[in-house]
N, C-alpha and C positions, 0 to 999 in steps of 0.2 A: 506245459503239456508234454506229454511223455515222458514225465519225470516217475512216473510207478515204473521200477526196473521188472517188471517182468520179461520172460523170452519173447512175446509178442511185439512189446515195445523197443526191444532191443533190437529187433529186429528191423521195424518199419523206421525207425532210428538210423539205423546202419545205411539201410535201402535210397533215403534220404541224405545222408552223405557223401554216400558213393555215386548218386546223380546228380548232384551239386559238384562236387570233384570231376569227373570222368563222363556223364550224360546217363540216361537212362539206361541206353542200351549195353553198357557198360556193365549193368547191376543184372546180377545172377544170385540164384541162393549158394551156390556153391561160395560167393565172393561175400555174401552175407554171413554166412557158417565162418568163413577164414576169420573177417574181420573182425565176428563175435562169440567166437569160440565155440557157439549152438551146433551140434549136429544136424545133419539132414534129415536127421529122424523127427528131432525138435522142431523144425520148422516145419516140417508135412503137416505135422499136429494141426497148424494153427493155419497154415494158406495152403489155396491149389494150386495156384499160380502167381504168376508175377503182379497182376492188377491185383489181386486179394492184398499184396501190402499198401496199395493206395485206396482198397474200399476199408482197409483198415486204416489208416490214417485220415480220412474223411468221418469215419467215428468217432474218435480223438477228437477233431476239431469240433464234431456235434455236440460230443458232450461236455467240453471245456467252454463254449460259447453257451451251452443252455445253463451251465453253470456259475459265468458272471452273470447274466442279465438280469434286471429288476424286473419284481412282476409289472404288467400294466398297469397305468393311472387312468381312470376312465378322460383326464383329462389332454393325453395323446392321441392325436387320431392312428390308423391302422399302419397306415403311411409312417408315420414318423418311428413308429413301434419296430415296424421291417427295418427302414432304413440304421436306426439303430444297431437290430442282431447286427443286419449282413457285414457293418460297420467292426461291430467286435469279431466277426469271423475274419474278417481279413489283417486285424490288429494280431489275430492270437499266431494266422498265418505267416504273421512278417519275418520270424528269424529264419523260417526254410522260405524264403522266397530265392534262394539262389536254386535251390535242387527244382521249386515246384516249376520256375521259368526252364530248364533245361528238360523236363519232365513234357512239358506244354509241347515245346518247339518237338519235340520226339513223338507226339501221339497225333500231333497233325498231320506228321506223316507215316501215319499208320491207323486211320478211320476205327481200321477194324478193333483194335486193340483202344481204342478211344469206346467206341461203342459197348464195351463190357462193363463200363462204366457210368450210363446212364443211368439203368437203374437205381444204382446205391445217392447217386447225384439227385433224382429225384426225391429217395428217402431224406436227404440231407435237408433240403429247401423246404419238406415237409415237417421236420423238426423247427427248421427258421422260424414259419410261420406258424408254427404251434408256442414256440417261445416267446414269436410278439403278440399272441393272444388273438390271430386274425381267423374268422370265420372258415372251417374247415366241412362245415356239414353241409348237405345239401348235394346237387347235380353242378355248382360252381366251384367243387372245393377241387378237382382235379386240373380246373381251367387255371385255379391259384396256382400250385406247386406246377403244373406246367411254365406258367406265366413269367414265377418268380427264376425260375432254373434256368430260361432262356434271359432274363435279365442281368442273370448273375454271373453267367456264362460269358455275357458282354462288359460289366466290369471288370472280371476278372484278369481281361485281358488287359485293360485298363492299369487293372492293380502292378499288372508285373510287372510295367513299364513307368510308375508311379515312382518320383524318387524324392518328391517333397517330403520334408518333415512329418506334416499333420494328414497326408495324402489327400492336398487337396481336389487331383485332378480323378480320384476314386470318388471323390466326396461326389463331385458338381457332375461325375456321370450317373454316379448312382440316384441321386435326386432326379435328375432330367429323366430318367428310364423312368424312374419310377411312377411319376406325376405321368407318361405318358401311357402307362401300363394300367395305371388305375383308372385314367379317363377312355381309356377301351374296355376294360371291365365292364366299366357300367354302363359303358354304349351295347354292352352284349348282352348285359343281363335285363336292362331296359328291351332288348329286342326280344329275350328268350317270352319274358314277361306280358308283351303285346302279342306273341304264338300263341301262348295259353292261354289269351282269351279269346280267341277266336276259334277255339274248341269247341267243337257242340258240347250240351249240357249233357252229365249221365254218360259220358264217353267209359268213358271206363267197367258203365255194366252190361253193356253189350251181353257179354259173358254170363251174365245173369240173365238174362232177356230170355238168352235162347236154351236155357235150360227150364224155363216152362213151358205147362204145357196147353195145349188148347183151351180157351175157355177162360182162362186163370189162377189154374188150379197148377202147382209142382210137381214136378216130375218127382214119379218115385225112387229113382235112381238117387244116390249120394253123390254131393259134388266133387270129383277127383276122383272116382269108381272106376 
């Protein structure tokens, strides 16, 4: 990962180094330009700020993780599919786990600068589970990528502090979260599923109802006039 020398990757490369070395707070694009020779002209090109080189290194990892994985077998369940990616996201994560641990400790304290981050974090976990093949459509699909970010969000911290070989102590969190993520899933979607019947019938044509007119007959007006 981040082996295409572009000036982007040179960049988030460097940024990575130099917070792994020295701490987050450390890394400036000025300190990025020294160390990679790039102009500040160059770098403006491609970030607005310091978090654009972590929403850019969070693409990196989307797209080197959607790029190992197998498609699905219908003979894995959804579960095991997830557990998988998030598994190779955190293998591809491993040789910058010194910068991403001094990165972590830095934006806890500092919310605010954590927070610009959610977004693209959400995009992230919505690739995951577009790559295990798990159900994205519908009025559940944002309860998913919710779901899985705040799961991941608690491995993760897991991961940094992981120093087994095979990471097992990543493994046995990320199982446990997950088995108990999915059994709330479906205690919700079970419940959304018992609201909807107990809808009146024809709920929805309300809207039509009151656009006739006495008698039976349609109003002559266009619907949306």
């Amino acid at each position: 990962m981040l082996d295409e020398f572009n000036k982007r990757n040179r960049a988030v490369r460097a940024a990575l180094d130099i917070a792994a070395e020295l701490g987050w707070n450390k890394v400036s694009f000025a300190a990025i330009a020294e160390r990679t020779g790039l102009s500040l002209a160059d770098l403006r090109r491609d970030f607005t700020c310091k978090t654009d080189l972590l929403k850019a290194f969070q693409a990196e990892v989307d797209a080197d993780v959607l790029g190992k994985i197998k498609p699905p077998t219908p003979d894995q369940s959804v579960r095991d599919r997830v557990f998988d990616v998030v598994m190779t996201r955190f293998e591809t994560m491993q040789p910058y786990k010194p910068a991403l641990r001094r990165i972590s400790a830095s934006l806890c304290c500092h919310p605010g600068e954590a927070a610009l981050l959610l977004c693209s974090t959400l995009d992230s976990q919505y690739w995951m589970l577009e790559g295990a093949g798990a159900k994205l459509q519908g009025p559940g699909a944002a309860l998913r990528v919710a779901g899985l970010t705040s799961i991941y969000s608690k491995v993760f911290r897991v991961w940094l502090d992981d120093s087994t070989p095979g990471l097992d102590h990543t493994m046995a969190a990320l199982d446990r979260r997950l088995r108990r993520g999915e059994d709330m899933l479906i205690g919700i979607e079970n419940i959304c599923r018992c609201a909807c019947g107990f809808m009146p019938r024809g709920w929805g044509r309300r809207d039509e109802r009151k656009g006739a007119e006495p008698g039976g007959s349609a109003s002559a007006t266009p619907a949306g006039a």
